[in-house]
C-alpha positions in Angstrom: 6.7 112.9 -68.2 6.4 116.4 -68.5 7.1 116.9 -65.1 10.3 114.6 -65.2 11.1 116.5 -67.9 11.1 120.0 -66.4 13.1 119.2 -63.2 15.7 117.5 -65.3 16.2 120.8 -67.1 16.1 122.2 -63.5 18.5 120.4 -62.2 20.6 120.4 -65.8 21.0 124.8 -65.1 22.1 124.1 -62.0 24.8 121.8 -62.3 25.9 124.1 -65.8 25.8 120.5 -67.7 23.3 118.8 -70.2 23.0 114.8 -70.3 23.0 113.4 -73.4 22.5 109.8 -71.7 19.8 111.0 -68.8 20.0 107.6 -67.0 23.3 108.7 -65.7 22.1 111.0 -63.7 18.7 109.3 -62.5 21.3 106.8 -61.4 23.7 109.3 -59.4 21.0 110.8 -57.6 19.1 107.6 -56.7 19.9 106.0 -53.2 20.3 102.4 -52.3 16.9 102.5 -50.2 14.9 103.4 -53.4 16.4 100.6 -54.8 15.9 98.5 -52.6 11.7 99.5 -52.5 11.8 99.5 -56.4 12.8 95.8 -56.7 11.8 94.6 -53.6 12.4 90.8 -54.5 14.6 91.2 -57.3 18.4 90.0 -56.7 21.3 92.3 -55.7 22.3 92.8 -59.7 19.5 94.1 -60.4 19.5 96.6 -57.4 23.1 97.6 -57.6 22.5 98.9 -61.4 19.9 100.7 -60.0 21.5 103.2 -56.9 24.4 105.2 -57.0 27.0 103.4 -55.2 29.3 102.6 -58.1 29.2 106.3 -59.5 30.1 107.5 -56.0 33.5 105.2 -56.2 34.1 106.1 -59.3 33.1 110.0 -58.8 35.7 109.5 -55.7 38.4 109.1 -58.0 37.9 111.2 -60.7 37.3 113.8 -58.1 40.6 113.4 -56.8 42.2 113.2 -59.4 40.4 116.5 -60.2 41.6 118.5 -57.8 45.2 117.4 -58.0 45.3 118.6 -61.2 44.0 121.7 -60.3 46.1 122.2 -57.1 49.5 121.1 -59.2 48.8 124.3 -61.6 47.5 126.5 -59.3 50.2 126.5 -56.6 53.2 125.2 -58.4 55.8 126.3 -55.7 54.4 124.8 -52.7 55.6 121.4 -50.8 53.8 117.9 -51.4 53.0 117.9 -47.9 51.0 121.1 -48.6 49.3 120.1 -51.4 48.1 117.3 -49.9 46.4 119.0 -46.8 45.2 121.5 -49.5 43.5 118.4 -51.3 43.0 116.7 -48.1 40.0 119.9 -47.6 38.9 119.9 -50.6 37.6 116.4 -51.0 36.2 116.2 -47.4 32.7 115.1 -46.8 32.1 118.2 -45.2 33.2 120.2 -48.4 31.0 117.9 -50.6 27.9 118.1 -48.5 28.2 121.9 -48.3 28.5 122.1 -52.0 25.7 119.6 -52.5 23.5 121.9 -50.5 24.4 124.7 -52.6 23.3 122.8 -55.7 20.2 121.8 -54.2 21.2 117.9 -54.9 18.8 116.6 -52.0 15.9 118.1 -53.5 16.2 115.5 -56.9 17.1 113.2 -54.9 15.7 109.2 -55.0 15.6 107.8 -51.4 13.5 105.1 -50.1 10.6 105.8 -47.4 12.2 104.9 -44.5 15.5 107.0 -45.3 12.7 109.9 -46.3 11.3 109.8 -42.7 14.9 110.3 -41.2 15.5 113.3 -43.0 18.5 111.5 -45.4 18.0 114.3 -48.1 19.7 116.6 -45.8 22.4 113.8 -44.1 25.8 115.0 -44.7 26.9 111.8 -45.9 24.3 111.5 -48.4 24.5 114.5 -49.9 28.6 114.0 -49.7 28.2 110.7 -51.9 25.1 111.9 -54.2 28.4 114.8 -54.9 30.8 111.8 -56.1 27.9 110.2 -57.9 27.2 113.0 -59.8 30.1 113.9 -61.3 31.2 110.6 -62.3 27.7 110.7 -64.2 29.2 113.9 -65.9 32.2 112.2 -66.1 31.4 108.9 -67.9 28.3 111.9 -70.3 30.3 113.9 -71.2 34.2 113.1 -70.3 37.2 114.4 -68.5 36.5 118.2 -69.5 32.8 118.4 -68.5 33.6 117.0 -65.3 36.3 119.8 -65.1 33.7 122.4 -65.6 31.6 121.2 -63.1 34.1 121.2 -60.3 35.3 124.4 -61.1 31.4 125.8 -60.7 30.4 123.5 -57.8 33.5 124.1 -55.6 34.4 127.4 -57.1 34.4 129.1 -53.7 36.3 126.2 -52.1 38.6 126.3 -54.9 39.3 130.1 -54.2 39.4 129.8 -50.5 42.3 127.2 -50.9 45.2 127.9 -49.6 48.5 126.0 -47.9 47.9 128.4 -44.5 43.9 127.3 -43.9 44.4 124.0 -44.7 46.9 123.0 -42.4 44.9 124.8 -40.1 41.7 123.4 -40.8 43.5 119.7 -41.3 43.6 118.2 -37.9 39.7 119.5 -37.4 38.6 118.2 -40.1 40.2 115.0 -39.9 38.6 115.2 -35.8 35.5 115.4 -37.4 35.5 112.8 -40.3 36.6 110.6 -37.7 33.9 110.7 -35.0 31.4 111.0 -38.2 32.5 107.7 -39.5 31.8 106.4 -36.1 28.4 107.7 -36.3 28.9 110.5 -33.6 27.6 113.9 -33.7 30.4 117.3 -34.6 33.1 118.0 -32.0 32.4 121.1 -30.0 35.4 123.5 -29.1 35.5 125.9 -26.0 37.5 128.5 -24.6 38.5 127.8 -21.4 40.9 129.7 -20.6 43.4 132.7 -21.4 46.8 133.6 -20.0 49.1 136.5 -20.6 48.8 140.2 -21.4 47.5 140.9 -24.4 50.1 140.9 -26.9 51.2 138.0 -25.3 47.9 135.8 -24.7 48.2 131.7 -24.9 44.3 130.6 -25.1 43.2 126.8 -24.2 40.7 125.1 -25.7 38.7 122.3 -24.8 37.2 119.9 -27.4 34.6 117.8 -26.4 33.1 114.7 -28.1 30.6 112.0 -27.3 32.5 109.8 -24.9 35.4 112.2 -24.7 37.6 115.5 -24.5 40.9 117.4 -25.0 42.7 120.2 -24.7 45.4 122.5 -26.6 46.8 125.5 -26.4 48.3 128.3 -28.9 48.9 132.3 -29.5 45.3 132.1 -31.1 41.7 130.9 -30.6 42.2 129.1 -34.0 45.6 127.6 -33.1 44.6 126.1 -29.8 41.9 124.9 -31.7 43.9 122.4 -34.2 45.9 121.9 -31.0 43.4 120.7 -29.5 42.2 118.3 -32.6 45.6 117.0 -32.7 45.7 116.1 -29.2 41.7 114.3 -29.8 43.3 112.5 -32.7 46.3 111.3 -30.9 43.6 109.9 -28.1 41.4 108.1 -30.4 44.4 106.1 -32.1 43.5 108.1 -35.6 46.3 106.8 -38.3 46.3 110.2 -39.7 47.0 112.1 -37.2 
């Protein structure tokens, strides 16, 4: 118990949050596999109240809703087209998982054997979800404001970063990448392939490359050819967002 006890404060420091109702965050941080172990024949009820998979919808929409808020005050002169990209970033799995990491979330983590042997304390999308799960568990402890706080600590240096130039730079990649994620494919690779022009006047092409595919794009800048690029891998793949 004592030991229970102890990471629990751990893991309280680190999040900048105490629980007055710990079961919400045993719940966040416990994956369906562990459920699934724990009541091996018991019916699905019983093993839905167990994992995490409600808190992450929830977390999902509280964490939007979040950020909004914060984007709305923070850049008040800026287009909705802009904020949304901006938002678009912020909420990413990729953003999530890297912030999970940061917190350490995988460590306290609940996850059956099998998952354990696959390394699913260090999947993206686990650590992307167990994100969602825990602050809805902060969310429904503590309300509206705690769940502020934490977002502010957790992505603080996402939150700084954000701006309308990067994201609409970084939009098209990271929409590339959440796509051929969701079809359980490995991160896009980009190359240069090729520059023309002087050097004040240089057009670079890159070539991103995927499992079962590959573009290409062009622009005044390594970075620019590169959503070029991710546009053009979008527009193959039949991606509605793109």
């Amino acid at each position: 118990m004592k030991k229970k006890t102890s990471a629990l404060a751990q893991l309280e420091k680190k999040l900048g949050y105490k629980f007055k109702n710990p079961s919400f965050i045993n719940r966040a941080l416990t994956h369906r596999s562990w459920a699934h172990e724990a009541v091996p024949f018991g019916r699905d009820e019983e093993v839905r109240q167990l994992h995490n998979e409600a808190l992450e919808f929830v977390g999902d929409s509280v964490l939007g809703c979040l950020v909004a808020e914060y984007l709305f005050h923070a850049y008040p002169n800026v287009t909705e087209g802009e904020l949304s990209r901006m938002k678009h970033c912020l909420v990413s799995a990729n953003t999530l998982a890297r912030a999970s990491e940061r917190l350490g979330l995988g460590d306290f983590m609940r996850v059956g054997k099998g998952e354990e042997k696959t390394g699913g304390r260090k999947k993206q999308a686990l650590l992307a979800d167990a994100f969602e799960a825990v602050l809805a568990a902060i969310f429904f402890d503590g309300g509206f404001k705690s769940a502020q706080n934490f977002l502010k600590l957790a992505l603080s240096e996402e939150l700084k970063s954000a701006n309308p130039q990067s994201a609409a730079a970084a939009d098209y990649k990271t929409m590339l990448q959440e796509h051929l994620q969701a079809q359980g494919k490995e991160t896009p690779h980009y190359e240069v392939v090729e520059m023309i022009g002087p050097p004040h006047k240089r057009v670079f092409h890159v070539e991103v490359s995927w499992d079962g595919g590959s573009e290409r794009g062009e622009g005044s800048t390594i970075k620019s050819a590169e959503v070029s690029a991710a546009r053009c891998a979008l527009e193959k793949l039949g991606d509605p967002g793109s």
